[in-house]
C-alpha positions as CSV (number, residue, x, y, z in Angstrom):
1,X,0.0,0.0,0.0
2,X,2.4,2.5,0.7
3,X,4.1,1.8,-2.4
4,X,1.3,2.4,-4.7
5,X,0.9,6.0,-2.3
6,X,4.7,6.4,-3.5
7,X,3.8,5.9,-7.5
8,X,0.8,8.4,-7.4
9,X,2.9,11.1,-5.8
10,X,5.7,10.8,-8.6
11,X,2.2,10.3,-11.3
12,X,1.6,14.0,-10.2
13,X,5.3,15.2,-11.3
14,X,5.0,14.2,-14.7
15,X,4.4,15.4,-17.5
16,X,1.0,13.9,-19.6
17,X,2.2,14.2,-22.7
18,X,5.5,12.0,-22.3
19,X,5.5,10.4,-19.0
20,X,8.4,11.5,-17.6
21,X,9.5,13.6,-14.8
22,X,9.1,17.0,-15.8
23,X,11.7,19.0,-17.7
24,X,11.5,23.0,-17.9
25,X,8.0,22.5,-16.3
26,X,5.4,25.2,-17.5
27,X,2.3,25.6,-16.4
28,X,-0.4,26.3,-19.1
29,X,-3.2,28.6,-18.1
30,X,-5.8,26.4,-17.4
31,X,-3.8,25.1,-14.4
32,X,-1.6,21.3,-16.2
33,X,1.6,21.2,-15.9
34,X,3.7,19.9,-19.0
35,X,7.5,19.4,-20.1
36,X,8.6,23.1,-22.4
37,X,9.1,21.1,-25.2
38,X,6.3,18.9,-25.2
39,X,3.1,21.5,-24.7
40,X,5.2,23.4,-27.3
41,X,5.1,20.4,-29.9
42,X,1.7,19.4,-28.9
43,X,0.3,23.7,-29.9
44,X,2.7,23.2,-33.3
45,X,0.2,20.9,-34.8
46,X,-2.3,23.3,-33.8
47,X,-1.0,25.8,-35.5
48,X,-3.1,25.5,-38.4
49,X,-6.6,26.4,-36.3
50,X,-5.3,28.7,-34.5
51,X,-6.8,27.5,-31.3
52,X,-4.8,25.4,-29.3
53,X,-5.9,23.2,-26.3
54,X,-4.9,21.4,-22.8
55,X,-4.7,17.7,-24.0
56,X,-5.4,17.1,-20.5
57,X,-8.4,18.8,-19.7
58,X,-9.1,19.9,-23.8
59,X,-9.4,23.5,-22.8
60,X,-8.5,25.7,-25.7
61,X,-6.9,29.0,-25.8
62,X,-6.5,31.9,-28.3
63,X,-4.3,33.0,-28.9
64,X,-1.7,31.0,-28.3
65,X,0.0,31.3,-24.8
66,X,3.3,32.5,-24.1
67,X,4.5,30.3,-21.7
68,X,7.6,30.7,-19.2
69,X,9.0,28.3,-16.7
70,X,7.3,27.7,-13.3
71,X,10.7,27.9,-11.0
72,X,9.1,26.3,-8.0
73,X,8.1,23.2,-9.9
74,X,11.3,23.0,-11.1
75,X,13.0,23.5,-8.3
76,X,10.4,20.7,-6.7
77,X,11.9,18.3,-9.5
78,X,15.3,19.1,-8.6
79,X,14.7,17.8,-5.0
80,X,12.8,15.0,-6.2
81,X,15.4,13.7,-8.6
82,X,17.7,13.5,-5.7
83,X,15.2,11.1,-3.8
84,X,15.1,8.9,-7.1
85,X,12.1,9.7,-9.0
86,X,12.3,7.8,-12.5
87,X,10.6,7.7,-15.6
88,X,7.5,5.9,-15.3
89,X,7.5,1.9,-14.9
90,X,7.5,0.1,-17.9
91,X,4.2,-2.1,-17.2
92,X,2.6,1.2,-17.1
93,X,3.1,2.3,-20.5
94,X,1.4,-1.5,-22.4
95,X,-2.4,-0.6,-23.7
96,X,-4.8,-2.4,-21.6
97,X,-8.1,-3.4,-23.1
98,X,-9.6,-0.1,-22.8
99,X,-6.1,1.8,-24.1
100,X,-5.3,2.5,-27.7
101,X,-2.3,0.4,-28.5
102,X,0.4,1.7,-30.7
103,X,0.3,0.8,-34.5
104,X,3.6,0.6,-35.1
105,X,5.0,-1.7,-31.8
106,X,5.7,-5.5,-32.5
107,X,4.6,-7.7,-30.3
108,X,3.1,-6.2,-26.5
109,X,2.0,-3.3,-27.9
110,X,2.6,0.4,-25.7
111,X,-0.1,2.9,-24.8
112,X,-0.2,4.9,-28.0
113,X,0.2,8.7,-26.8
114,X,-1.4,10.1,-30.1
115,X,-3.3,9.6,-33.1
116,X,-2.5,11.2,-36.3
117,X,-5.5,12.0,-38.2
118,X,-3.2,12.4,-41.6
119,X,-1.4,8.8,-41.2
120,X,-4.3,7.7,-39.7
121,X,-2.2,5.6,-36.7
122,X,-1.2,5.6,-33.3
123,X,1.8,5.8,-32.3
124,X,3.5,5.5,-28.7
125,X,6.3,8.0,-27.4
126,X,9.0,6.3,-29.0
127,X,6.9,5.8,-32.4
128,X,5.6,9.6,-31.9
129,X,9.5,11.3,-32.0
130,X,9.4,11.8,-35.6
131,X,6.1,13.5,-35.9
132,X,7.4,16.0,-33.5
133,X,11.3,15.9,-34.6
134,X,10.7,15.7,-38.9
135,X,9.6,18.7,-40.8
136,X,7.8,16.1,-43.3
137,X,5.4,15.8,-40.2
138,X,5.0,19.5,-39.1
139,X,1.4,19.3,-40.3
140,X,0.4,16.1,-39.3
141,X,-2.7,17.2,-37.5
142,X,-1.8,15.1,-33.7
143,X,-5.3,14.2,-31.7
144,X,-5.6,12.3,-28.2
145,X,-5.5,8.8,-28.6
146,X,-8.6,7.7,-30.6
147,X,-9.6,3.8,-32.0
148,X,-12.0,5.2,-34.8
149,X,-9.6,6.6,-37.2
150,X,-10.8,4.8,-39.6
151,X,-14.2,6.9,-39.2
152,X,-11.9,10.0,-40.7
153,X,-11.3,8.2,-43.8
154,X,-12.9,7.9,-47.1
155,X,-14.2,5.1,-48.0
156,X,-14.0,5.2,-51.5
157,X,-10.7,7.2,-52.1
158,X,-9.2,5.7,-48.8
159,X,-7.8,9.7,-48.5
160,X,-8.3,11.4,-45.0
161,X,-11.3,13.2,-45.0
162,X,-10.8,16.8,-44.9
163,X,-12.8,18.4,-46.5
164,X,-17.5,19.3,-45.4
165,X,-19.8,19.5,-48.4
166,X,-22.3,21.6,-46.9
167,X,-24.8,20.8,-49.7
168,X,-24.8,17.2,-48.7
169,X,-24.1,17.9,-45.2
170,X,-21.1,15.1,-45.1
171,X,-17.7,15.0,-44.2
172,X,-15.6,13.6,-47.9
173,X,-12.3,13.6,-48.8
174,X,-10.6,16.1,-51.1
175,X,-11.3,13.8,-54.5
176,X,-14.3,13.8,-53.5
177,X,-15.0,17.3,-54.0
178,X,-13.5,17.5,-56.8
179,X,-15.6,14.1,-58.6
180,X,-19.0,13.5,-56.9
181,X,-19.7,16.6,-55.1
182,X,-18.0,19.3,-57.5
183,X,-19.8,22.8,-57.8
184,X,-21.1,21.7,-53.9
185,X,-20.5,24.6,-51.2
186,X,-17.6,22.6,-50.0
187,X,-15.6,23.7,-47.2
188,X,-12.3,22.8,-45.2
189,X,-13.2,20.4,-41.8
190,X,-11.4,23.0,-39.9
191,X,-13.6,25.9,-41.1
192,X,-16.9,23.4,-40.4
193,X,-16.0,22.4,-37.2
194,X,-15.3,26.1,-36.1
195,X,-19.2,27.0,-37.3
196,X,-20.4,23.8,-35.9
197,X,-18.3,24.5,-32.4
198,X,-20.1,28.2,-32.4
199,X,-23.2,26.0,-32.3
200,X,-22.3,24.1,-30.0
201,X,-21.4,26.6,-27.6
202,X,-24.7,28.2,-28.4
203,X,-26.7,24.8,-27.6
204,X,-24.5,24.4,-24.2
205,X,-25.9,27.9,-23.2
206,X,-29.3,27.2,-24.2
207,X,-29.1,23.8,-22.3
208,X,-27.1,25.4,-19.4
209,X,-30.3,28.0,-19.4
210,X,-32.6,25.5,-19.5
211,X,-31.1,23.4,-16.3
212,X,-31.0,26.8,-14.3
213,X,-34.3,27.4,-15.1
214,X,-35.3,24.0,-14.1
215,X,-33.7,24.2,-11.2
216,X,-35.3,27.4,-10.4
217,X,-38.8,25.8,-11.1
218,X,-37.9,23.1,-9.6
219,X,-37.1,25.2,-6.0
220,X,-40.6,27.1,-6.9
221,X,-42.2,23.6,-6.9
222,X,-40.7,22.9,-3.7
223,X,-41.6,25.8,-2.1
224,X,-44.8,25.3,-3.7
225,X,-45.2,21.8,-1.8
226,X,-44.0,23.6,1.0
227,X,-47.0,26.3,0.9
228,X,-50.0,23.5,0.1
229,X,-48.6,21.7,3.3
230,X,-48.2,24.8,5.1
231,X,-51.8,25.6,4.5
232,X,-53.2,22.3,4.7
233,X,-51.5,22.0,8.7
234,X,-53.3,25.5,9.3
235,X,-56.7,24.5,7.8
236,X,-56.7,21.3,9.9
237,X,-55.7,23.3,12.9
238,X,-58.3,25.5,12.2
239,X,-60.6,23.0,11.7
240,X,-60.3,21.8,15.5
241,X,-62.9,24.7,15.9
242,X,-65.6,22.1,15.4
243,X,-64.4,20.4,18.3
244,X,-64.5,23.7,20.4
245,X,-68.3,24.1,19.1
246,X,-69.0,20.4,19.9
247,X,-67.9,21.3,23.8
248,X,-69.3,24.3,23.7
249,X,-72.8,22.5,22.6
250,X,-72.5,20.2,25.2
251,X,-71.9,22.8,27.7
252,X,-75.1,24.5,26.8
253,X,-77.2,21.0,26.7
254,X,-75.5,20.1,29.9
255,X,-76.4,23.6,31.7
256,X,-80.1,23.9,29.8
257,X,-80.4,20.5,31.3
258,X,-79.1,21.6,35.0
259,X,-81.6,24.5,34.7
260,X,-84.0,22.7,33.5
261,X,-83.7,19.7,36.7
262,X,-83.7,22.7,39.1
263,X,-86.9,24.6,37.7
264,X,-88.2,21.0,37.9
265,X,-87.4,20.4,41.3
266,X,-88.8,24.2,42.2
267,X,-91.8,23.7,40.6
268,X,-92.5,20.3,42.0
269,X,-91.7,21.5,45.6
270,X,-93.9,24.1,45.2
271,X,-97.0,21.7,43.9
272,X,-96.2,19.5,46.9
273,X,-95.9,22.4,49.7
274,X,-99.4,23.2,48.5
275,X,-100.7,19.7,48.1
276,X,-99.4,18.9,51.6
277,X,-101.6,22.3,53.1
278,X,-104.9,21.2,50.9
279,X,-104.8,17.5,52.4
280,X,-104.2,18.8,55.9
281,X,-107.3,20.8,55.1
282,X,-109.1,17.9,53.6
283,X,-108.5,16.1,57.1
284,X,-109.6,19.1,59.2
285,X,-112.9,19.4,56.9
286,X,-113.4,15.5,57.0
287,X,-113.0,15.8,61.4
288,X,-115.5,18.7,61.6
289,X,-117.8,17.3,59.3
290,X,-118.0,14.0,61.3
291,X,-117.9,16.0,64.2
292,X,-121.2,17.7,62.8
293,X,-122.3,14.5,61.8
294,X,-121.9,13.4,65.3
295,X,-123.8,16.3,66.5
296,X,-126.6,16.3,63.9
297,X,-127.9,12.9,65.8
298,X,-127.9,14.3,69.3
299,X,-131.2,13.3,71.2
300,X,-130.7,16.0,73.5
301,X,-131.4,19.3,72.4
302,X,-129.7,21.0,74.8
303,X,-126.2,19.4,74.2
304,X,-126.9,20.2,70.6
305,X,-127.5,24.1,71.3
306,X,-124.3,23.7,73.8
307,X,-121.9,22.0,71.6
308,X,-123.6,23.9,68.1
309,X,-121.8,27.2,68.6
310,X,-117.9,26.1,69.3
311,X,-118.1,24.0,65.6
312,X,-119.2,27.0,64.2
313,X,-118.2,29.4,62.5
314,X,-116.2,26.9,59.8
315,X,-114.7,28.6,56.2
316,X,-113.8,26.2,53.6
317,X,-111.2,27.3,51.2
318,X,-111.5,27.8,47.8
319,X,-108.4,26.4,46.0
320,X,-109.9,24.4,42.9
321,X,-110.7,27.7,41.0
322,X,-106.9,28.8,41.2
323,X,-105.4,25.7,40.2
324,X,-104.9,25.9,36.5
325,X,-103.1,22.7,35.7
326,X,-101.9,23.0,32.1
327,X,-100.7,19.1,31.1
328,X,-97.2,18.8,28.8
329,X,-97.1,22.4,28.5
330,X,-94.7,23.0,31.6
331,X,-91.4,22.9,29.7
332,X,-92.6,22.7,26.4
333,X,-91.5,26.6,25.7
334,X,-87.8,25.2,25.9
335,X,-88.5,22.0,24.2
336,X,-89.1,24.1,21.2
337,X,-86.6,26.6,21.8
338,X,-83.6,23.5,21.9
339,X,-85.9,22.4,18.8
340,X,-85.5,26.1,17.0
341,X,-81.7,26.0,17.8
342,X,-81.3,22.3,16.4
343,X,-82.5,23.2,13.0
344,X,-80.6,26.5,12.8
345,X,-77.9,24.7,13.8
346,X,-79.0,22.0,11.0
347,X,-79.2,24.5,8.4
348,X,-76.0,26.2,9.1
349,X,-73.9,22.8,8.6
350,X,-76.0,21.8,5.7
351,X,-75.2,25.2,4.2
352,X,-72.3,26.1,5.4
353,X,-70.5,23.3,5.7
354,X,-71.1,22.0,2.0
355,X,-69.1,25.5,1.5
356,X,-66.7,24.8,3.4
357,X,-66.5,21.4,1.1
358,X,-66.6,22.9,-1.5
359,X,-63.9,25.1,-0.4
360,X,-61.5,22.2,0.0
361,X,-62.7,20.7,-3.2
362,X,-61.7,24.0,-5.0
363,X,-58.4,23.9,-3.5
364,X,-55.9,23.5,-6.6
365,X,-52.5,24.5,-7.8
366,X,-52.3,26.3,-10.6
367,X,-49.5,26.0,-12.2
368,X,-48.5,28.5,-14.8
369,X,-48.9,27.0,-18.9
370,X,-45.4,27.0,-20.3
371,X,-43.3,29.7,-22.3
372,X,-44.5,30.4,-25.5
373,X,-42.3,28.2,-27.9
374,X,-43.1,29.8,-31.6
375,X,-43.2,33.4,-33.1
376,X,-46.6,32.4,-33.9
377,X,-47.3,31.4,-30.0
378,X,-45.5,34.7,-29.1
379,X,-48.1,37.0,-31.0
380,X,-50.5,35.5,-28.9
381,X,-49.6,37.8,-26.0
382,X,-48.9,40.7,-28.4
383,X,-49.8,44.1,-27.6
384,X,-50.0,47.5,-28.7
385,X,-47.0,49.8,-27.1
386,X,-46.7,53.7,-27.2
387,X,-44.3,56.5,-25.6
388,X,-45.4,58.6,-22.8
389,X,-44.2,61.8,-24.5
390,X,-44.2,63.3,-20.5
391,X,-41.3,61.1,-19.7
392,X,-39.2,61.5,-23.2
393,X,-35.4,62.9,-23.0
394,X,-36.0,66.1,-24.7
395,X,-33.4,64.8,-27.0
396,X,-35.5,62.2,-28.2
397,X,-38.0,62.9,-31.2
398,X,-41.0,61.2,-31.1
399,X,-43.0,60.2,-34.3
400,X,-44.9,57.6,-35.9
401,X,-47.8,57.9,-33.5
402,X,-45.5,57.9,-30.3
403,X,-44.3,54.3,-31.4
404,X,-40.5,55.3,-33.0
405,X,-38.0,57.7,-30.9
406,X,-34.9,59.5,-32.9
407,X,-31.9,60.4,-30.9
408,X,-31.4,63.6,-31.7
409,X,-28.3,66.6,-31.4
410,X,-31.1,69.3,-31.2
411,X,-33.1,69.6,-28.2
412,X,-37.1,69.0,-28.8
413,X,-39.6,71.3,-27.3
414,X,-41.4,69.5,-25.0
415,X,-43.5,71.3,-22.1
416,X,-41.8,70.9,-18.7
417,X,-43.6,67.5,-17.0
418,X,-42.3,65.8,-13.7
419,X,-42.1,62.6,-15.5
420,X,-39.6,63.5,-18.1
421,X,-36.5,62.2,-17.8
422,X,-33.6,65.0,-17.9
423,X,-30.4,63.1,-17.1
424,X,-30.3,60.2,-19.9
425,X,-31.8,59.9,-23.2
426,X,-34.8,57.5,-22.6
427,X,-38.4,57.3,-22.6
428,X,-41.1,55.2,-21.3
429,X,-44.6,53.8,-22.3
430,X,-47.8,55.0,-21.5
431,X,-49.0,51.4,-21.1
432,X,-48.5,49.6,-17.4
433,X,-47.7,45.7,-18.2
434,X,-49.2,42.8,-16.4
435,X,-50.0,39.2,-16.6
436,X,-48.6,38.0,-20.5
437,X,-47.2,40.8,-23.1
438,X,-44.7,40.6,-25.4
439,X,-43.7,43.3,-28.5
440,X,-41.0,44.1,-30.2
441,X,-38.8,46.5,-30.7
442,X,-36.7,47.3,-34.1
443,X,-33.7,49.5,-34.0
444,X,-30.3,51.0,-35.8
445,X,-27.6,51.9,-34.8
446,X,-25.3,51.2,-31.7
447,X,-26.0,51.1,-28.2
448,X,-29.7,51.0,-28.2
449,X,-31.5,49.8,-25.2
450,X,-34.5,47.5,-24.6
451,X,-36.0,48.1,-21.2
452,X,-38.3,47.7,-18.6
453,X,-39.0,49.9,-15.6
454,X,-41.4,50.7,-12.8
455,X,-43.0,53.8,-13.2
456,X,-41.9,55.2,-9.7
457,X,-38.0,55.2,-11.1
458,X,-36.3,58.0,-10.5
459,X,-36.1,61.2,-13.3
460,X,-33.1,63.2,-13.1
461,X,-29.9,62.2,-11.3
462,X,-26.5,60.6,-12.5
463,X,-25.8,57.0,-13.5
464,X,-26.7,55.2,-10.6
465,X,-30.7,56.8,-10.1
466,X,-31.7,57.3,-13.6
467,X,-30.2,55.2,-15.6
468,X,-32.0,52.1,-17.2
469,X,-30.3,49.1,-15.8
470,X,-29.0,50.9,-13.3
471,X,-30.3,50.0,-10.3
472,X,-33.2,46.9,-8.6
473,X,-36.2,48.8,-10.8
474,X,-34.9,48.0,-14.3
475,X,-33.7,45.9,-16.6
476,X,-32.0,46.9,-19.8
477,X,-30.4,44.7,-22.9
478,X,-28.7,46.9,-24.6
479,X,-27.2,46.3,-28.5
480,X,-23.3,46.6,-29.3
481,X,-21.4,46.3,-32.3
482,X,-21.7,42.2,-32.4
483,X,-23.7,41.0,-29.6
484,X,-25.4,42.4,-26.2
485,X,-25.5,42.9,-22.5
486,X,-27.7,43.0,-20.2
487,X,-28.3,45.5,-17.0
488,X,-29.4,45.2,-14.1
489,X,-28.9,46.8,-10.5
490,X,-25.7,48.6,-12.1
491,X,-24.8,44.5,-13.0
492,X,-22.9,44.5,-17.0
493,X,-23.7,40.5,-17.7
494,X,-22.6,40.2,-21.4
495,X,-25.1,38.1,-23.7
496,X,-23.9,35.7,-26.6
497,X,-26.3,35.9,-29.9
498,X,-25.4,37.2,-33.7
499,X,-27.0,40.7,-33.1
500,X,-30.1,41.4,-35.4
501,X,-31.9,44.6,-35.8
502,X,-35.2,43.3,-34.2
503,X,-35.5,42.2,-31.0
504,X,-38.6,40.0,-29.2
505,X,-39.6,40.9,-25.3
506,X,-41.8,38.7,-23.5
507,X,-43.2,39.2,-20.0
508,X,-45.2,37.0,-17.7
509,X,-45.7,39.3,-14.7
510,X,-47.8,37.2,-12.5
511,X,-44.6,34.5,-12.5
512,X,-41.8,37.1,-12.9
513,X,-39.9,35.9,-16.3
514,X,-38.7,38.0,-18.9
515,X,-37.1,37.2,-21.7
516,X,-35.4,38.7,-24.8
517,X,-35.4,37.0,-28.4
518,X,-33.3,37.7,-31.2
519,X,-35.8,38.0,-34.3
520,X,-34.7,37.6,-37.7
521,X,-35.5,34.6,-39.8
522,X,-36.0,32.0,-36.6
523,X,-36.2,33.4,-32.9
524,X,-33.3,32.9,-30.7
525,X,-33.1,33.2,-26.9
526,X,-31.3,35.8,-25.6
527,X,-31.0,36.3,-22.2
528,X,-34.2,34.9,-19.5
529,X,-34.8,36.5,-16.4
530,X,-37.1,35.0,-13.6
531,X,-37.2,37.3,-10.5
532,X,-40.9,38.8,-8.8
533,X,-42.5,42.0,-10.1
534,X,-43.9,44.2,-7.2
535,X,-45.3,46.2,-9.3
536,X,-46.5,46.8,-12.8
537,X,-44.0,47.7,-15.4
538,X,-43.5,49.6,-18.4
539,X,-41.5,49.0,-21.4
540,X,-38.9,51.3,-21.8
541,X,-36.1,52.4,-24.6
542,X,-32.6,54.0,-24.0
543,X,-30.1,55.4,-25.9
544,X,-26.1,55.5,-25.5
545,X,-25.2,59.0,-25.3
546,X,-23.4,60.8,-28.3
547,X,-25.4,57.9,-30.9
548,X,-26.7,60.5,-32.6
549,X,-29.2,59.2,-35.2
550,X,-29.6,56.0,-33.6
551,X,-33.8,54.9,-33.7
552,X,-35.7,52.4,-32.3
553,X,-39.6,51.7,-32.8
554,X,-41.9,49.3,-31.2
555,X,-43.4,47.1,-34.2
556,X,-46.7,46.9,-35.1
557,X,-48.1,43.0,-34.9
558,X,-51.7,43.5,-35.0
């Protein structure tokens, strides 16, 4: 184990071209380290492109770097050399199954270091030396290591094939444009790959645009998640409310029942207080009357008229005619009452609560429909855009209905208006934008702007408060000589595109993207910007001071 620690600390000391220790060690600027001589005889077959790369890493560079020796790495080597550092072991340098083997070794056959597209072989170190030693190979065009050479030759001529017919769209050899595809637009591979590389780069931005927009969706659809649980939680919190009302109902039914027990037993005691007095009547009538009963047969009339007088005189009550008894009536006034409350309470969760299900039911994420794709998709959303005259530079001429602006040399005469802008030469729209727009905007000239803006933006200043671009409230891609850049918060980001003369804006407020389009026979995206709108914006056009001449006119799609 620690020898195999040992052999990738001397792996990192040479050089990747020859395998050796390095010698005169230079440092190319993308960070490899290579021998002087090799990196130097690697960029010679490159000389033909012009571009020469890092056959480590494939970065390329133009021009072509001047490169001087890295003194602490070779001072390093110097130290190391004294501890026995070596050229690379022998085993290391045989092609494995997944190597390229050299074409010109006998037998166990060595890595090959390079392929040479014009001998169309690989050759090892050793077998390499000539291509970088003999003039006859100065143009051999060297590659990394490749087993489909035989992809880069013609089939029929068995010649090295050079040469793109564009009308074809194939890579041929050079008899080959001369015999079966003469009068084609032919051109050199060199030339096609540099068009097709431009391309490319293009495509990698597009695709690098595409995964940071993704991956900004993809955050929004988290947080979105994140919302729909967020309010879910609450709702069902809320929702324990019905719980509270059930306690609260049986708190009422539990004290309308107490009330109602001790009414009852009131009432009852009452009753029995004044039944108790009426049968303690009943027995003092039922003793006198047998008393006078008793008396009534007296043989002797002088007892009678004795006795007569002391059981007289005798009042009988009258408490029949006040007794109004009133059957299944007592408590009948709160029967219906709990009765009333019951149905209300009915009709409120029949009603209500089928709104609150339908509430839930209506509960749905809306996510926003995608990006227009098409110009013809785009003109969907188009709409009509003209300049507030109140806010234009008064070295801006207006015409054309308010849709084109002039930049001129001679001052206009505009009436004084707080809206105007007096530091810059710019102007605004009338219209406020919302929800889906998108217009374009047509130009000549250099350094014409494309903007947006809230209306609250500042009027007169310097650079950093009036200024499209400038600052958080607008966003400006402005046009240079070949290609754009962008503005924002006083932020330069440059923008790759072949620069047209007609420019595409689209705006979706409610989800905060805007995006420019390069319009000429196909749209191309520019630049995209996804952020949140507080407000409603207006489109907006700038011009770069001292273009005078330069005009720009919002184009009529109706």
């Amino acid at each position: 184990m620690p020898q195999q620690e040992h052999l990738l600390d001397q792996k990192k000391f040479r050089c990747s071209i020859c395998l050796d220790p390095l010698k005169e060690p230079v440092t190319v600027p993308c960070g490899h380290n290579y021998c002087m001589n090799c990196i130097h005889r690697h960029w010679d077959g490159e000389d033909e492109n012009q571009i020469y790369s890092c056959p480590v890493c494939r970065q390329t560079f133009a021009p072509r770097p001047v490169l001087v020796k890295n003194t602490l790495l070779a001072e390093l080597m110097e130290e190391l050399k004294e501890t026995g550092l070596q050229a690379a072991p022998a085993d290391h340098c045989y092609a494995g199954d997944e190597d390229v083997g050299c074409d010109f070794c006998t037998g166990r056959k060595l890595r090959a270091l390079k392929s040479c597209l014009q001998c169309v072989a690989s050759y090892c170190e050793k077998h390499l030396q000539p291509h970088y030693e003999s003039p006859a190979f100065k143009k051999h065009k060297l590659v990394e290591p490749s087993k489909k050479l035989q992809e880069s030759m013609c089939s029929r001529h068995e010649e090295v094939m050079k040469m793109f017919c564009r009308t074809d769209q194939q890579s041929i050899c050079y008899l080959c444009s001369v015999d079966e595809h003469k009068g084609h637009d032919t051109v050199s591979a060199a030339a096609e790959r540099t068009e097709r590389q431009r391309e490319l780069e293009g495509s990698r931005l597009n695709i690098q645009q595409g995964i940071q927009d993704g991956e900004k969706e993809v955050k929004l659809l988290q947080q979105e998640v994140e919302a729909i649980n967020g309010s879910a939680d609450k709702a069902v919190e809320d929702s324990e409310i019905c719980k509270e009302l059930i306690r609260l109902m049986e708190k009422r039914s539990s004290d309308v029942k107490q009330q109602v027990r001790s009414k009852q037993e009131t009432e009852v005691s009452r009753v029995k207080n004044l039944q108790e007095k009426l049968e303690q009547e009943i027995r003092e009538l039922k003793r006198r009357d047998a008393e006078l009963l008793k008396l009534s047969h007296a043989e002797d009339h002088t007892h009678f008229l004795l006795n007569y007088p002391s059981l007289l005189p005798l009042s009988v009550s009258k408490h029949s005619s006040s007794i109004k008894v009133r059957p299944l009536r007592y408590f009948q006034d709160v029967t219906a009452a709990v009765s009333e409350v019951r149905h209300k309470l009915q009709d409120v969760l029949r009603e209500e609560w089928t709104n609150v299900s339908l509430m839930v039911s209506d509960v749905e994420v809306l996510l926003s429909p995608p990006d227009p794709k098409t110009r013809a998709e785009f003109l969907k959303y188009s709409c009509d855009i003209t300049l507030d005259q109140n806010t234009a530079n008064t070295q801006l001429l207006l015409t054309e209905g308010n849709r084109k602006a002039t930049f001129t040399s001679q001052p206009q005469s505009y009436s004084s208006h707080p809206d105007r802008f007096t530091s810059r030469p710019q102007v605004l729209s009338k219209e406020s934008l919302t929800g889906r727009c998108y217009w374009e905007v047509e130009w000549s000239g250099m350094g014409v702007c494309a903007a947006v803006a809230y209306k609250n933006i500042s009027r007169a200043g310097g650079w950093e408060e009036g200024v499209f671009g400038s600052n958080d409230k607008y966003w400006a891609l402005q046009s240079n000589n070949n290609n754009y850049t962008f503005w924002f918060n006083n932020i330069k980001t440059p923008v790759s595109g072949l620069r047209s003369s007609r420019v595409g804006v689209y705006l979706d407020h409610d989800v905060g993207v805007l995006s420019f389009y390069s319009i000429s026979e196909t749209m191309t995206l520019l630049h995209r910007v996804q952020t949140t709108f507080t407000q409603p914006l207006h489109a907006g056009l700038r011009f770069k001071l001292f273009t005078f001449g330069a005009t720009a006119k919002f184009c009529n799609l109706k």
